[in-house]
C-alpha positions in Angstrom: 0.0 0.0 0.0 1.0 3.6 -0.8 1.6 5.7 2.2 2.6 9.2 2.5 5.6 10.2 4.4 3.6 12.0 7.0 1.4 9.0 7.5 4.1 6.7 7.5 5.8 9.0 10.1 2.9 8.9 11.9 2.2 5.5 12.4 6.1 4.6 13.1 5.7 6.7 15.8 2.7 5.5 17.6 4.0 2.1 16.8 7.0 2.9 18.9 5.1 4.4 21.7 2.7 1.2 21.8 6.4 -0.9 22.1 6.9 0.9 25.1 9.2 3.6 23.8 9.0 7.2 25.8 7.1 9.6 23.6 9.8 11.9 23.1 12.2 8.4 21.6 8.8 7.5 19.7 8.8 10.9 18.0 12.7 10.5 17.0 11.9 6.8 15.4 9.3 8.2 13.7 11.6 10.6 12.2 13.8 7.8 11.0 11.5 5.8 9.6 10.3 9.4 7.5 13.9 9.4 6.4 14.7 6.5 5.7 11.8 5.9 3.3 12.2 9.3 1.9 15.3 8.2 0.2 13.6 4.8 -0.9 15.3 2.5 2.1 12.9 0.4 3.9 12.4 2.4 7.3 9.1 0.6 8.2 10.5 -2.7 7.8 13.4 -2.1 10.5 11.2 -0.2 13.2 9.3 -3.7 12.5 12.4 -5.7 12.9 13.9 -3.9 16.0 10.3 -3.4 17.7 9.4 -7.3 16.9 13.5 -8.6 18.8 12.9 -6.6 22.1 14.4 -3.7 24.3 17.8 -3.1 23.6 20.0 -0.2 26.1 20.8 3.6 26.2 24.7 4.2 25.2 27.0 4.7 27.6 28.9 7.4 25.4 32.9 6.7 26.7 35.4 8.5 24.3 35.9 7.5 20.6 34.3 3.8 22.2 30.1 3.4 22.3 28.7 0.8 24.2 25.8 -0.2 25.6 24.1 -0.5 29.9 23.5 -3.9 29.0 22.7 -6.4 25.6 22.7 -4.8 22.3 23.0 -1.0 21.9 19.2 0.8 20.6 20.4 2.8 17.2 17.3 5.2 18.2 18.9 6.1 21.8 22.3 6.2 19.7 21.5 8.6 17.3 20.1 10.8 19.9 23.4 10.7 21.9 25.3 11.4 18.2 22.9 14.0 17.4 23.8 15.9 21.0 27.6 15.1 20.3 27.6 16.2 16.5 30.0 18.6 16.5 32.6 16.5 18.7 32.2 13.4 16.3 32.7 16.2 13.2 35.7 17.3 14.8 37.1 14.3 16.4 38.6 10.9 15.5 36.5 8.0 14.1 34.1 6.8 16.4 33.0 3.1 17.2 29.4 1.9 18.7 29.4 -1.8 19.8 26.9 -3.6 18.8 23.9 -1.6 17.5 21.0 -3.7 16.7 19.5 -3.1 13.8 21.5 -0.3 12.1 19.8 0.6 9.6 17.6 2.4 11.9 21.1 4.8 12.5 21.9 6.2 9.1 18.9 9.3 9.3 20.9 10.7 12.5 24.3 10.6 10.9 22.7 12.2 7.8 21.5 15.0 10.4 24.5 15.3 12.2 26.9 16.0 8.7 24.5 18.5 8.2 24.0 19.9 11.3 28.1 20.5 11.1 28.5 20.7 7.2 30.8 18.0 7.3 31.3 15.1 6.0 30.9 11.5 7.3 30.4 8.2 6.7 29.0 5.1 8.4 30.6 1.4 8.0 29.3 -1.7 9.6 29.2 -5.2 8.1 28.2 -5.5 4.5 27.4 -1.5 4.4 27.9 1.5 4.2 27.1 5.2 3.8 28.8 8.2 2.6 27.0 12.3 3.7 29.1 14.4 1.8 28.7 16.5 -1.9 26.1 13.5 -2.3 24.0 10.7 -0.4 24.9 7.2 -1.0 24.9 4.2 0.6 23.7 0.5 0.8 23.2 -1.8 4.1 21.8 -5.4 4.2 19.5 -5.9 6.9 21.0 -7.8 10.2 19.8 -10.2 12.2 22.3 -9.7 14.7 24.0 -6.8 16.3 27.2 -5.0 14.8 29.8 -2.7 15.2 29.8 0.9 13.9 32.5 3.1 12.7 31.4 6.9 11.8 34.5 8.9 10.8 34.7 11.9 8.7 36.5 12.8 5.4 34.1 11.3 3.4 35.2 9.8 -0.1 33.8 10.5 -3.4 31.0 7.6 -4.4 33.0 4.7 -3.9 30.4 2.8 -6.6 28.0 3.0 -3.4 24.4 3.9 -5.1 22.8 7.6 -4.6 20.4 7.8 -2.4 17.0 9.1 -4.9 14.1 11.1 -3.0 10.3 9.8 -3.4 7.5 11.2 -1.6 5.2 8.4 -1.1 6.6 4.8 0.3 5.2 1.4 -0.7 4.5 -0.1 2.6 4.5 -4.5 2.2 0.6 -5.1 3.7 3.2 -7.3 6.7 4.7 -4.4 8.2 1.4 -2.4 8.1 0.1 -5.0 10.4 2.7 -5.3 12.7 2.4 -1.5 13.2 -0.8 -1.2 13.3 -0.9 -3.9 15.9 1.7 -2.0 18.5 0.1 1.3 17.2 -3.1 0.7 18.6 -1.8 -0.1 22.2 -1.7 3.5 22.4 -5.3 4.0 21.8 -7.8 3.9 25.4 -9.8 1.4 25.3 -13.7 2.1 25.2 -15.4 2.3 28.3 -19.5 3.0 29.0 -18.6 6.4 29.6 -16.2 7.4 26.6 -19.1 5.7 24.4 -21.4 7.7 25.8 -19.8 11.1 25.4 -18.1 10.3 22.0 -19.9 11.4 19.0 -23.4 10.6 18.5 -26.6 11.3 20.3 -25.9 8.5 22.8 -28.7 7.4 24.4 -30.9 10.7 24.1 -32.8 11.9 21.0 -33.5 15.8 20.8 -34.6 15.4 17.2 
């Protein structure tokens, strides 16, 4: 199905808050999902892949080293810490995060933070990478398991990594609909004799 960005936004983030996410974390995931499919990269599939494997931990930020409290490292609470430290990572050495699950889920944040600082950086993990610089481009298999990151700046031209091409609508697989749906709607109160009474309608009374 066809989805807008905005809708797709939307419904990332409501997912993410039905997960158990804190709205303000929901709100960033939603952003990443809107970026991620804004440059054709599927966005709704990882929320669904990270949401559908379990809490992962906050960073605990420790020099040019990232790791996590506990388990795997949550690329959403990463990207927040990076977006906070952008202008340290632009100016600093390369910078390693162990084991971010699902890393994908990353990417929009570096994005933000090389143009935040108008400088250049790239992100490697297994089997991918990205480059921010003149141009967007990148490619990343999805992971099943958690992996390393390395963001470091100077940028290199293309590599023969693809450009990343807008779109304005995303082609969401019917699957990951339902999934979000399904967490999106633990958000939603659920009806009591009262609420249905005072919702829309006449109720019980009849002025006509």
């Amino acid at each position: 199905m066809s989805w807008s960005l905005s809708e797709a936004e939307s419904l990332s983030r409501k997912a993410a808050r039905g997960a158990g996410f804190s709205w303000g974390m929901a709100e960033e995931a939603g952003r990443a999902v809107r970026w991620l499919a804004s440059v054709s990269l599927p966005g709704p599939e990882m929320l669904v892949a990270r949401l559908e494997r379990g809490p992962c931990a906050a960073p605990e930020p420790n020099g040019e080293i990232w790791t996590a409290t506990s388990g795997p490292l949550c690329p959403i609470g990463a990207g927040v810490a990076l977006a906070d430290r952008a202008a340290t990572v632009a100016c600093g050495p390369a910078l390693v995060l162990r084991g971010v699950a699902d890393p994908m889920l990353l990417v929009p944040f570096v994005a933000a933070a090389a143009a935040q600082t108008g400088t250049a950086l790239r992100m490697d993990c297994a089997g991918g990478s990205f480059i921010f610089g003149e141009h967007a481009c990148g490619k990343m298999p999805p992971h099943a398991h958690p992996v390393d990151v390395r963001i470091s700046t100077g940028a290199d031209p293309d590599k023969g990594l693809p450009r990343l091409i807008c779109q304005q609508r995303y082609q969401m697989p019917r699957s990951t609909e339902a999934v979000l749906l399904a967490y999106a709607h633990r958000t939603y109160a659920p009806d009591t004799e009262a609420s249905r009474l005072s919702g829309a309608g006449a109720g019980l009374s009849d002025n006509d």
